[in-house]
Backbone as JSON Lines, residues from 0, in Angstrom:
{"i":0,"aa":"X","n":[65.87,124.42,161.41],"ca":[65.71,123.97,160.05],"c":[66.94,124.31,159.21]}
{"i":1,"aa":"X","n":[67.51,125.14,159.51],"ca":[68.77,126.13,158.52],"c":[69.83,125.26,158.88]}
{"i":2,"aa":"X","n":[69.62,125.19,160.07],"ca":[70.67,124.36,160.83],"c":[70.95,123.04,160.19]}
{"i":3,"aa":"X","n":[70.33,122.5,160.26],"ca":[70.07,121.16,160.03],"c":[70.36,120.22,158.31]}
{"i":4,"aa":"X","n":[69.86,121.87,157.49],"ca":[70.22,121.72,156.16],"c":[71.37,121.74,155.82]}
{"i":5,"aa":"X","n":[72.01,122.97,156.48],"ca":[73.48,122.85,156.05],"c":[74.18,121.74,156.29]}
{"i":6,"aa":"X","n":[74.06,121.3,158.27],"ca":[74.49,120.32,158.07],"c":[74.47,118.63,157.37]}
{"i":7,"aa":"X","n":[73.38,118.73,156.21],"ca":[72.67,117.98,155.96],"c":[74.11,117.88,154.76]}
{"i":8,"aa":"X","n":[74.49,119.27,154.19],"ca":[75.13,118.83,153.09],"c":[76.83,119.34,153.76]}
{"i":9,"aa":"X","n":[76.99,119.63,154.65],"ca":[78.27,119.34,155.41],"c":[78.51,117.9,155.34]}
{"i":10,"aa":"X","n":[77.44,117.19,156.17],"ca":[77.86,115.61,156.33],"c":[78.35,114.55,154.61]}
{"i":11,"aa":"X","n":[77.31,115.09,153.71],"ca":[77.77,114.68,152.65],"c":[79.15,115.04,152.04]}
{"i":12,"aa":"X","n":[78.89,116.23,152.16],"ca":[80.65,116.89,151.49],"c":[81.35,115.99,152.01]}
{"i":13,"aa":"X","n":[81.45,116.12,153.32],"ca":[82.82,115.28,154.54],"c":[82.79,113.9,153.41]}
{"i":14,"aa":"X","n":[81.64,112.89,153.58],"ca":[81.34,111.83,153.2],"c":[82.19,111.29,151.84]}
{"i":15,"aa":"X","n":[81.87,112.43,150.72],"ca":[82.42,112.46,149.49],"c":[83.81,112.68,149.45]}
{"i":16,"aa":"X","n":[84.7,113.67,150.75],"ca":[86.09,113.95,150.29],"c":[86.44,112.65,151.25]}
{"i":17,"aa":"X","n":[85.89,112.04,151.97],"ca":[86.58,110.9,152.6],"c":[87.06,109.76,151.83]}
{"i":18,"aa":"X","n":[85.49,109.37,150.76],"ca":[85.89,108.85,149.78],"c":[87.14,108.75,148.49]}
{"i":19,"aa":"X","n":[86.75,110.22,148.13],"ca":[87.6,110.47,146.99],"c":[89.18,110.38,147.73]}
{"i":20,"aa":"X","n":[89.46,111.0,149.29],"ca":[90.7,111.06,149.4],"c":[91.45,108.96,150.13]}
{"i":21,"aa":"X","n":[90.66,108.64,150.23],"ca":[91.13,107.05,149.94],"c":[91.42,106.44,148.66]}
{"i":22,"aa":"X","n":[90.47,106.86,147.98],"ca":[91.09,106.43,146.67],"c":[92.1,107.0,145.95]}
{"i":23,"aa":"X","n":[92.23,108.31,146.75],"ca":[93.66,108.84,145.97],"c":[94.78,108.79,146.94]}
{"i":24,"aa":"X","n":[94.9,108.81,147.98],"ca":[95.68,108.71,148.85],"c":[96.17,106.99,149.72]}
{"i":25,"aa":"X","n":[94.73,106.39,149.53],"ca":[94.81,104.99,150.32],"c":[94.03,105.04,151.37]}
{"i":26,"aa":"X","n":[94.02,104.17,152.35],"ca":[92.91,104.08,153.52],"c":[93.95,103.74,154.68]}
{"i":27,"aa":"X","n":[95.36,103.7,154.55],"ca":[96.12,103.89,155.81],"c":[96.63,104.7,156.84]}
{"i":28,"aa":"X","n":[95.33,105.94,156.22],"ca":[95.38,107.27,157.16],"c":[94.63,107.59,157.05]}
{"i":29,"aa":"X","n":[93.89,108.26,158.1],"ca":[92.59,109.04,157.77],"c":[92.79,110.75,157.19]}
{"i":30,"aa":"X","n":[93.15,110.44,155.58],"ca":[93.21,111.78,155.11],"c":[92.03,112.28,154.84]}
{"i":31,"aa":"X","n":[91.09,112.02,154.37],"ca":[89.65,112.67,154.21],"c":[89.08,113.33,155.53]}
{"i":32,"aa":"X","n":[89.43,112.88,156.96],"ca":[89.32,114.07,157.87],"c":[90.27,114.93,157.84]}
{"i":33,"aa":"X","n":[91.83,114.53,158.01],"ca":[92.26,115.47,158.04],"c":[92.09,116.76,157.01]}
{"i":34,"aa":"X","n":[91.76,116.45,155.81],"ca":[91.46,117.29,154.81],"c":[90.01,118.12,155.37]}
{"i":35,"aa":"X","n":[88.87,117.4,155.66],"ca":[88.17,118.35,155.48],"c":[87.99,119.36,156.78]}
{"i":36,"aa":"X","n":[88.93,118.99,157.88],"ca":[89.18,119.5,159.24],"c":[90.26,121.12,158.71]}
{"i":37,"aa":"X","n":[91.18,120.78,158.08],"ca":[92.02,121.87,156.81],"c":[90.7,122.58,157.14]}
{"i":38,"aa":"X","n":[90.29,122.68,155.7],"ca":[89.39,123.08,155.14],"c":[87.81,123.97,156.3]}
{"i":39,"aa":"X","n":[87.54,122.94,156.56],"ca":[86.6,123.47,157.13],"c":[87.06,124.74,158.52]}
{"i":40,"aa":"X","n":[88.32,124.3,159.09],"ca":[89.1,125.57,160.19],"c":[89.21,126.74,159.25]}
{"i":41,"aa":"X","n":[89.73,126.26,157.99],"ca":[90.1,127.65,157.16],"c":[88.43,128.5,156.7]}
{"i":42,"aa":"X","n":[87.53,127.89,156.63],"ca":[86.37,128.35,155.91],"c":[85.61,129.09,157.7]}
{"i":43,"aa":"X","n":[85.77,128.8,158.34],"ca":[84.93,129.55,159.77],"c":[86.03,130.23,160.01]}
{"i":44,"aa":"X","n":[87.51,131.04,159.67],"ca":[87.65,131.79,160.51],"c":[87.56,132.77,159.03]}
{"i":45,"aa":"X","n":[87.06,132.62,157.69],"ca":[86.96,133.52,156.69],"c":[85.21,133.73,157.25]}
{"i":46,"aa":"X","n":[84.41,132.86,156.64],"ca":[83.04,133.25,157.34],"c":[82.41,133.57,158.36]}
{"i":47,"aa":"X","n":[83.35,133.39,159.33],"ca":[82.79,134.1,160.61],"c":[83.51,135.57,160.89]}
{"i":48,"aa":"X","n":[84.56,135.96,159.86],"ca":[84.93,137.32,160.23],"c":[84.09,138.16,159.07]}
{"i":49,"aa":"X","n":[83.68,137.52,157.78],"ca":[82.93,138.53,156.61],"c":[81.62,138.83,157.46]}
{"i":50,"aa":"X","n":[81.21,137.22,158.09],"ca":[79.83,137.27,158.67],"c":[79.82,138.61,159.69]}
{"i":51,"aa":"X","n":[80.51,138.72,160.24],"ca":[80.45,139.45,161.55],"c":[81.08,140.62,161.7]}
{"i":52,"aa":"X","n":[82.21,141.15,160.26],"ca":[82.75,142.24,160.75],"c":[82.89,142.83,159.01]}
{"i":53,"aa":"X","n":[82.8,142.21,158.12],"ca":[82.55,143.0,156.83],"c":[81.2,142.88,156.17]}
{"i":54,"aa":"X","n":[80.66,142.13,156.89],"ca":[78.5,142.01,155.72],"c":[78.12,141.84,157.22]}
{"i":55,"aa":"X","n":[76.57,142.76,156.64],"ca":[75.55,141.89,157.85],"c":[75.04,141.19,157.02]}
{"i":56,"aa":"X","n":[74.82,139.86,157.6],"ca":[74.28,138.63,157.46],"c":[73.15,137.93,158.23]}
{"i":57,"aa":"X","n":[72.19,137.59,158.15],"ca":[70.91,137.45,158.49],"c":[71.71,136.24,159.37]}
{"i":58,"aa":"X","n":[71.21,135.8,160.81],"ca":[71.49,135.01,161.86],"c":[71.02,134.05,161.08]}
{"i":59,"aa":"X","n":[69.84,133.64,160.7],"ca":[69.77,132.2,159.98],"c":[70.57,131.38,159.25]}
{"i":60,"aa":"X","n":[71.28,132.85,158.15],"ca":[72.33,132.25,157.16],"c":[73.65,131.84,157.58]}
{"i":61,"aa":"X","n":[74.25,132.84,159.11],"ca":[75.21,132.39,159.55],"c":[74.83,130.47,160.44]}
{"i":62,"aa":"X","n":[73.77,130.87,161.21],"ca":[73.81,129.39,161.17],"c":[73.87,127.91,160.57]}
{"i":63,"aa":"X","n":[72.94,128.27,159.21],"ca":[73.01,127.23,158.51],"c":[74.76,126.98,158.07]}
{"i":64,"aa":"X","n":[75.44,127.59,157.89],"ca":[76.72,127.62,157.06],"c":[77.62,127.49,158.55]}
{"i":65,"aa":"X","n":[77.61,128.12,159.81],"ca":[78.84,127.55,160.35],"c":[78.08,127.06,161.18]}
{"i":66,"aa":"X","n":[77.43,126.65,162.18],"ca":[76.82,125.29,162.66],"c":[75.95,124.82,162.04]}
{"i":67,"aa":"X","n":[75.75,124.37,160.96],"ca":[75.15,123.44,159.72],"c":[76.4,122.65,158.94]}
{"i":68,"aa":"X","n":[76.46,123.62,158.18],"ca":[77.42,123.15,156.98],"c":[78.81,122.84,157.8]}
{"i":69,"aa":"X","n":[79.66,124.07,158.06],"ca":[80.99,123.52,158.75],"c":[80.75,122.57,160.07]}
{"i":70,"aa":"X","n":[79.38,122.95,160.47],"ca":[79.8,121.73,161.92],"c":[79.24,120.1,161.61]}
{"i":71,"aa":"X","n":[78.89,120.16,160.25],"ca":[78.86,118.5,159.73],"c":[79.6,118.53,158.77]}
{"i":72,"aa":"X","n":[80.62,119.54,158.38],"ca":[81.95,118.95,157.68],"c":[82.82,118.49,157.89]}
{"i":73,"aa":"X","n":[83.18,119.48,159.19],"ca":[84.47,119.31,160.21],"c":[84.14,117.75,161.3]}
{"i":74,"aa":"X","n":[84.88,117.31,161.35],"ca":[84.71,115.84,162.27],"c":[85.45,115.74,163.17]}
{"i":75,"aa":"X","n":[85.23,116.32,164.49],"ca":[85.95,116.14,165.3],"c":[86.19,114.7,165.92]}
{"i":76,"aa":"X","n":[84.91,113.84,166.17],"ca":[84.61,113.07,166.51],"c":[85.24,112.02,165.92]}
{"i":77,"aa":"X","n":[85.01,112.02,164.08],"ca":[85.78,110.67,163.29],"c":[87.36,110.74,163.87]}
{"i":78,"aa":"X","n":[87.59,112.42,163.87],"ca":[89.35,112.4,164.24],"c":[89.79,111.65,165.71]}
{"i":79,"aa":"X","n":[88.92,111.96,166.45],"ca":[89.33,110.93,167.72],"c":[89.0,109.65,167.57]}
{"i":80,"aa":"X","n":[88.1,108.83,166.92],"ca":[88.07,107.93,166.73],"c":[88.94,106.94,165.88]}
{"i":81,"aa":"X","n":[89.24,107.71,165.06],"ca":[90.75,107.22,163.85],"c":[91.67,107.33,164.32]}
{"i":82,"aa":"X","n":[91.96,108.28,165.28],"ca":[93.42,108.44,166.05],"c":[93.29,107.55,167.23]}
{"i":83,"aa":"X","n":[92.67,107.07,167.96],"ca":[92.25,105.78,169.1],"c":[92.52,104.59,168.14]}
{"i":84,"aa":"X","n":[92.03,104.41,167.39],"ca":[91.87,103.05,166.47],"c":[93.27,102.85,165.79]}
{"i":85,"aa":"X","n":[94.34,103.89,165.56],"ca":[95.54,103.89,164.55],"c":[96.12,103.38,165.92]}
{"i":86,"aa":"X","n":[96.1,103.98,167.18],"ca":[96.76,103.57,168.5],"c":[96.25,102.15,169.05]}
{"i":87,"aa":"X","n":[95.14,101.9,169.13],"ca":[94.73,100.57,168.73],"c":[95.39,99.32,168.42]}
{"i":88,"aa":"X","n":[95.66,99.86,167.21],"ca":[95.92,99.02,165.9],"c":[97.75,99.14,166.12]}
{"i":89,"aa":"X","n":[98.44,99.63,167.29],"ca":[99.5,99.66,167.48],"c":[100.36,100.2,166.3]}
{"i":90,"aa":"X","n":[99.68,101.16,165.6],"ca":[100.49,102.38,164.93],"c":[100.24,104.05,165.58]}
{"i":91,"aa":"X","n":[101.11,104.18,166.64],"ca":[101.65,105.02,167.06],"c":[101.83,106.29,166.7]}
{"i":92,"aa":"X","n":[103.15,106.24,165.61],"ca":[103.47,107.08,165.14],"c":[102.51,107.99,163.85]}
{"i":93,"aa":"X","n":[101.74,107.42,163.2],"ca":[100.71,107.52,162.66],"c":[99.74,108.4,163.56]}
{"i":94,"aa":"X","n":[99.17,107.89,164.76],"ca":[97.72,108.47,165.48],"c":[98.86,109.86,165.69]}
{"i":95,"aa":"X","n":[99.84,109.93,166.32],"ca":[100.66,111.17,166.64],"c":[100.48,112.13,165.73]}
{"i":96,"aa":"X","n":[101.07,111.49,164.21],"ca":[101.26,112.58,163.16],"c":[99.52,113.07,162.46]}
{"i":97,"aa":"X","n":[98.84,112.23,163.07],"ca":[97.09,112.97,162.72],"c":[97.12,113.5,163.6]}
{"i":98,"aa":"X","n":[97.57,113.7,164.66],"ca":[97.29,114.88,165.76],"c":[97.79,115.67,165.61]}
{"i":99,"aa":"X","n":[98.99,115.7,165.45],"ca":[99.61,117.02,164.69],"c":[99.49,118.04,163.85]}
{"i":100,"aa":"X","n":[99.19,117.14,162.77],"ca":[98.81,117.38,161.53],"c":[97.19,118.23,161.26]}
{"i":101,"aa":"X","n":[96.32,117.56,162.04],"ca":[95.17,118.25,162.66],"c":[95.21,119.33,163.01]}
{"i":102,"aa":"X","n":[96.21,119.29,164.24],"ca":[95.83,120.31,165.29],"c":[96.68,121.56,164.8]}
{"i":103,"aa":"X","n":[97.77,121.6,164.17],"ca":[98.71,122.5,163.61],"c":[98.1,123.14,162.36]}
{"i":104,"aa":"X","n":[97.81,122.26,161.43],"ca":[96.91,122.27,160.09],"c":[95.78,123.09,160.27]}
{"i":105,"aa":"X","n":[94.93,122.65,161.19],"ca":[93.51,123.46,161.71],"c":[93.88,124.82,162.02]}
{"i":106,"aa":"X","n":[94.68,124.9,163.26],"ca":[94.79,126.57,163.64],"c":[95.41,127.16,162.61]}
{"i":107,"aa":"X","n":[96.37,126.5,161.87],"ca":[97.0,127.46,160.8],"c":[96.06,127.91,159.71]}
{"i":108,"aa":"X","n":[94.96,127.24,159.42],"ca":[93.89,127.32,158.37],"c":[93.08,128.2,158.98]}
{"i":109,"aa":"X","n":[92.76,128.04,160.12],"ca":[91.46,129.32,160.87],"c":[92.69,130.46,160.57]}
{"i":110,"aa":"X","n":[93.69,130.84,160.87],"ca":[94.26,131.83,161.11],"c":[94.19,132.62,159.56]}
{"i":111,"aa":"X","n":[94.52,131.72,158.45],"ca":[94.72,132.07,157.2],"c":[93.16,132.85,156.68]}
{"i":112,"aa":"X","n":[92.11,131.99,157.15],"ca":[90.73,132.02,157.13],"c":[90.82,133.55,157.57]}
{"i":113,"aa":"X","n":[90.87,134.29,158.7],"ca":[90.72,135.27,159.63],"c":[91.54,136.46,158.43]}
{"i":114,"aa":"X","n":[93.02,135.82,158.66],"ca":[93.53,137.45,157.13],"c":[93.09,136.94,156.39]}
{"i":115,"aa":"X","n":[92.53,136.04,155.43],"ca":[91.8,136.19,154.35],"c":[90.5,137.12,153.63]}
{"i":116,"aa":"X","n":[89.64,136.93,155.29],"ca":[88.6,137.61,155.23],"c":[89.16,139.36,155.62]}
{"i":117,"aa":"X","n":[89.84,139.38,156.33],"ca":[89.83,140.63,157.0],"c":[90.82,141.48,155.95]}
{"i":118,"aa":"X","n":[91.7,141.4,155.06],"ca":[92.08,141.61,153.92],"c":[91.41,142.16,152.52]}
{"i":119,"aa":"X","n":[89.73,141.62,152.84],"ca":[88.92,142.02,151.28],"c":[88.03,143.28,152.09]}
């Protein structure tokens, strides 16, 4: 149930910054994953180190929030699918620089996430 809620409003969040970041950015990249993929790497390696090594936190609450909330924020799935489809669509260099950009972006955000938390 915890589970399920969070991810209930993970999927929306994602939903809403996908939106908002097309209209501010355009729809010739998939920035609204890459953004909330940022984001969501940086938020599980801060909540899973407060969760687990500065608060005890009731197992329910860690679930709802990192397999709830972050695991229907984060989109792994849209990202392979946008990066297939940019390759597709015979833009190349594009599906490359979302992989990059992803995959560099993400670990650098969990990492920031990790001294963030482990810092307070």
């Amino acid at each position: 149930m915890f589970v399920a809620i969070g991810g209930g409003i993970g999927s929306v969040t994602r939903y809403l910054t996908s939106v908002w970041a097309a209209g501010r950015f355009g729809a010739d990249f998939p920035y609204g994953t890459l953004i909330v993929n940022i984001i969501g790497c940086f938020l599980i390696g801060l909540f899973m180190v407060l969760a687990t090594e500065k608060i005890s936190l009731p197992n329910h609450w860690r679930l709802m929030i990192a397999s709830g909330f972050l695991g229907g924020l984060t989109t792994f799935s849209s990202f392979g699918y946008e990066t297939l489809k940019l390759v597709q669509d015979g833009a190349l260099a594009p599906a490359l620089q979302n992989v990059a950009a992803n995959l560099i972006s993400g670990l650098i955000a969990t990492w920031l996430g990790i001294i963030a938390a482990r810092s307070i």
